[in-house]
N, C-alpha and C positions, 0 to 999 in steps of 0.2 A: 548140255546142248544135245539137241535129239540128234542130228547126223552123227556126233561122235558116238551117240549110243548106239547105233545102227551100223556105225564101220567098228567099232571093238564087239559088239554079237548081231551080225547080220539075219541070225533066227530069233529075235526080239520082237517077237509080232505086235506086241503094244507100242513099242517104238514110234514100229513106221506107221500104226494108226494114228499116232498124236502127232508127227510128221508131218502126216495128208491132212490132221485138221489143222496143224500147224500152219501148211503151207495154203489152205484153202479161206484162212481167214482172214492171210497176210495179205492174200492178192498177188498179183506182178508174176504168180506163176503157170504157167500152162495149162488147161484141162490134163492135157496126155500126162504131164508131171504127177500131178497131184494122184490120177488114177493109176498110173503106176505104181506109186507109195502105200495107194490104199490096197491095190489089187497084191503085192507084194504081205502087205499085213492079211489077206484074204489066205494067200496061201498057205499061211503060215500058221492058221487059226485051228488047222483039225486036230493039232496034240495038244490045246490047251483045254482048261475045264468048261463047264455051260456057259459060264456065267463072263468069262475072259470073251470068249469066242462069238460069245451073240452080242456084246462090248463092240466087236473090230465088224460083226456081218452085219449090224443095226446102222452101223456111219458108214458103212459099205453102200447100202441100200437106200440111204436118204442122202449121201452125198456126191456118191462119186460119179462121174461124167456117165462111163459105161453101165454102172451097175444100178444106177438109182431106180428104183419102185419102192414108193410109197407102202403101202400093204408091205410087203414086208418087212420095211425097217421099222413100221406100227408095230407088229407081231413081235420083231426081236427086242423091241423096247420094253414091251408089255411084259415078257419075258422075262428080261433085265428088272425090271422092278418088282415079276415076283419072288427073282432070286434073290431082292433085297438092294439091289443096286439102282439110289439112289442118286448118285453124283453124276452120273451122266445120261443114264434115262429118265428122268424127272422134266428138267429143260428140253431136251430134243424130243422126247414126247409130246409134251405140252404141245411144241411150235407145229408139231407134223397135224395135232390137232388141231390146232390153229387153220393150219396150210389146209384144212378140211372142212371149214369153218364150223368145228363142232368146239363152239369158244366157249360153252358151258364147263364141256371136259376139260378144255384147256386151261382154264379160270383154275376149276377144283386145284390141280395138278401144281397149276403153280403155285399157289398158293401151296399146297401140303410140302413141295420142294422148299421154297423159301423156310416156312418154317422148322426144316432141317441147316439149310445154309443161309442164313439173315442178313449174311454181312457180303452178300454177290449182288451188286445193284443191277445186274445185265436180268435177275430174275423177276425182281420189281418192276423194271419197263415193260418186260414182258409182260409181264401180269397187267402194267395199266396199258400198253397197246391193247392187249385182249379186251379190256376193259372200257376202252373206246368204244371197240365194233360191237360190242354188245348192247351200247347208249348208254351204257355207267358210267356217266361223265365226269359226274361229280366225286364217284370214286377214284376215276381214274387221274382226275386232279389231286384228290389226296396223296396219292401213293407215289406221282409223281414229285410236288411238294417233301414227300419225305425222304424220296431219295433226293432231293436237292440239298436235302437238309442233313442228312446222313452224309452224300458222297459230293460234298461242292464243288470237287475239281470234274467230276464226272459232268458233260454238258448236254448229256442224252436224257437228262431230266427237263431239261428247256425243251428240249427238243419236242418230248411228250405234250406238254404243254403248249405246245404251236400247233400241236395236231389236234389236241381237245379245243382249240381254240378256233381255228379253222372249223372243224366239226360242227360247233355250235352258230358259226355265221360270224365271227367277231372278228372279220377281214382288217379293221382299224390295228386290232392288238394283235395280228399274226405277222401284220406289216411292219409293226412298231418292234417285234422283238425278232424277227428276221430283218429288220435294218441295224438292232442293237448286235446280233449275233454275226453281222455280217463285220460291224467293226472294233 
């Protein structure tokens, strides 16, 4: 549990960053909370190495209440993945480019992430949202289709699918499977 790792070494600046994402994903907790947790992992970032540090100021920067600017949690991501760091600047890159709507970059990106980590379906949706707003429909039905087919308990591949559906005018079948999804 990340609190207990944070109350046995309170200078655990990784910690309280996967805390703040922990706690900003769960919901139900405060802006002030969560920017406390992150701003706390901020302070703690100047004795660790480039690559720890632009890790804790990249989620600093695109997520926290206080500190978010775009541009630079771009720049620390960019960063992050020349130092090889993969697992977490790959996905939050992509989406900031997304959030930019430069969904060319964002396609590439996930795509080359996925092909590091295959088996995370949150990177595949990603890729077929991006893959929407670009009018690759028909892609983006594939890839959804696969992750239904990969991860069946996961329902965020229906999900894609309501939205390529939607997308293309198919109001009938958006209805029909938002009445099936609804029971």
């Amino acid at each position: 549990d990340l609190r207990q790792a944070v109350a046995i070494d309170s200078n655990f600046a990784e910690a309280w960053r996967l805390l703040g994402v922990a706690m900003g994903n769960a919901g139900g907790y405060s802006p002030a909370s969560v920017d406390s947790t992150l701003r706390r992992a901020v302070a703690l970032s100047g004795r660790l190495g480039d690559r720890e540090r632009d890790r804790i100021l990249a989620y600093w920067y695109d997520r926290s209440p206080s500190g978010r600017d775009r541009a630079k949690a771009v720049a620390a991501y960019e960063r992050l993945l020349a130092l090889g760091d993969s697992t977490v600047a790959g996905n939050n890159l992509a989406n900031d480019y997304f959030g930019r709507r430069e969904y060319a970059r964002a396609e590439s990106l996930f795509r080359a992430t996925i092909a590091i980590r295959p088996s995370q379906a949150l990177l595949q949706l990603n890729l077929a949202r991006t893959l929407s707003f670009e009018g690759k429909l028909d892609v983006a039905d594939l890839v959804a289709d696969e992750v239904i087919r990969r991860f069946p308990d996961n329902t965020s591949g229906r999900q894609v699918l309501i939205v390529v559906g939607y997308l293309r005018g198919r109001l009938d079948e958006v209805t029909a499977a938002l009445d099936s999804a609804r029971r």
